[in-house]
N, C-alpha and C positions, 0 to 999 in steps of 0.2 A: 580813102581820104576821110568819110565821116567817121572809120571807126579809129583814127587814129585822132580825131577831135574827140571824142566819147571818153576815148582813153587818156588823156592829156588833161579832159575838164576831171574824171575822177580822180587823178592823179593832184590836183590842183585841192579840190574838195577834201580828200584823204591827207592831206599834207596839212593842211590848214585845221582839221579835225583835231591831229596829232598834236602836232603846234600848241592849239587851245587847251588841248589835254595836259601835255607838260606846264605850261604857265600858270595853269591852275592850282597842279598838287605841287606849286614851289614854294618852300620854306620862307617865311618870313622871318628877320634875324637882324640884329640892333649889334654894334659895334661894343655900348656901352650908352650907360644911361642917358646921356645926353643926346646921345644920336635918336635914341627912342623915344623924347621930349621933342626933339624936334621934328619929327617927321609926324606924329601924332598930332602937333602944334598946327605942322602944316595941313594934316589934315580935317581939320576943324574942331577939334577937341579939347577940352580945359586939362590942365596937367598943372595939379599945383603941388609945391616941393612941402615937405615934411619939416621944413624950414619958415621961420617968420620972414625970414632975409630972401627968399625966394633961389637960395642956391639948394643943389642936390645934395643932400647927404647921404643917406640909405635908400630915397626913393621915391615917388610921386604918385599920386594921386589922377586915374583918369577918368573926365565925366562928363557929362553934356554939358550942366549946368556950370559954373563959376561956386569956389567952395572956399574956405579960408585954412590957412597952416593950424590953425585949433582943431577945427573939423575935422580937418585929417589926422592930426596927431590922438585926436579920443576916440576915431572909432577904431573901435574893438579886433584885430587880428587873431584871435582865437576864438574859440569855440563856437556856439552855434554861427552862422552868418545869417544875421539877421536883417530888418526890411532897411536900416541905415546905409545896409552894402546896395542896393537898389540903384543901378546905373554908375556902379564906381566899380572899379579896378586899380589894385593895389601895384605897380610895377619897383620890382629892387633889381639887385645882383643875384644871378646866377654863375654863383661863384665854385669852382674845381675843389677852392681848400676847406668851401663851409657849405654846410646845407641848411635851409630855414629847417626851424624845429617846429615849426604846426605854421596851421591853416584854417582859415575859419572851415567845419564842417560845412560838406554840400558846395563850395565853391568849385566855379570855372577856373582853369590852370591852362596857362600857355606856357612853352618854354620860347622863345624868342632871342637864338645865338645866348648872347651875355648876361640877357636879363631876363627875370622870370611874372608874368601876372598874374595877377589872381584875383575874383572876386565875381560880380553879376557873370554870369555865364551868357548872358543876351547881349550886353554889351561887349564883351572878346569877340563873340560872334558877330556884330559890326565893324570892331577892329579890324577881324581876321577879314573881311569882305573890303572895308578900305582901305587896307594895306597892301593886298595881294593885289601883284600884278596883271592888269588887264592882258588879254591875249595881244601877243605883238608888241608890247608895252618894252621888250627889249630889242627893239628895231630901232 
């Protein structure tokens, strides 16, 4: 009887291991820009549009702080990525018929389904940690 409790609790433990092992290395992936504004939104994050009218055009802007549609439309998308990129991230289209033609050097790149970001590499890497699914998260 108790090796068949032994074996039942490793089997429980070993299940649950797995489990958190898949959830972990799962893709994170956006529909289309808006779904990726939203969920971003929802997770506590400024996303502001490349627009003064606050609609999406080509993309947005993610950051801790609160920033304006100027802001984001002057900083720089090429060449070096300098200290302006500091807690931002670029998100557009990752699009099948077109590829971006550059990147600031030295930037962080996610590809995310539809949409592609780019920019602080510290902050993708809190995205990448707020977005990915907790273990059990699809229960």
């Amino acid at each position: 009887m108790t090796r068949w409790v032994i074996a039942a609790g490793a089997v429980v433990v070993l299940s649950t291991a797995g489990l958190a092992h898949v959830a972990k290395q799962h893709e994170i992936t956006f529909l289309h820009l808006r779904d990726a504004q939203a969920r971003l939104l929802g997770a506590g994050f400024h996303c502001t549009s490349d627009r003064a009218d606050g609609k999406l055009a080509t993309g947005f802007l993610i950051s801790r702080e609160s920033v304006t549609s100027t802001q984001v439309g002057t900083l720089c998308k090429v060449g070096p990525m300098g200290p302006a990129w500091k807690g931002k991230v670029w998100v557009t289209f990752n699009s099948k018929d077109w590829q971006l033609s550059s990147l600031p050097e030295h930037a962080g790149v996610r590809v995310w389904g539809t949409v592609i970001a780019y920019g602080d590499e510290d902050l993708l890497s809190e995205l990448d940690d707020s977005l990915a699914p907790t273990p059990f998260s699809f229960l």
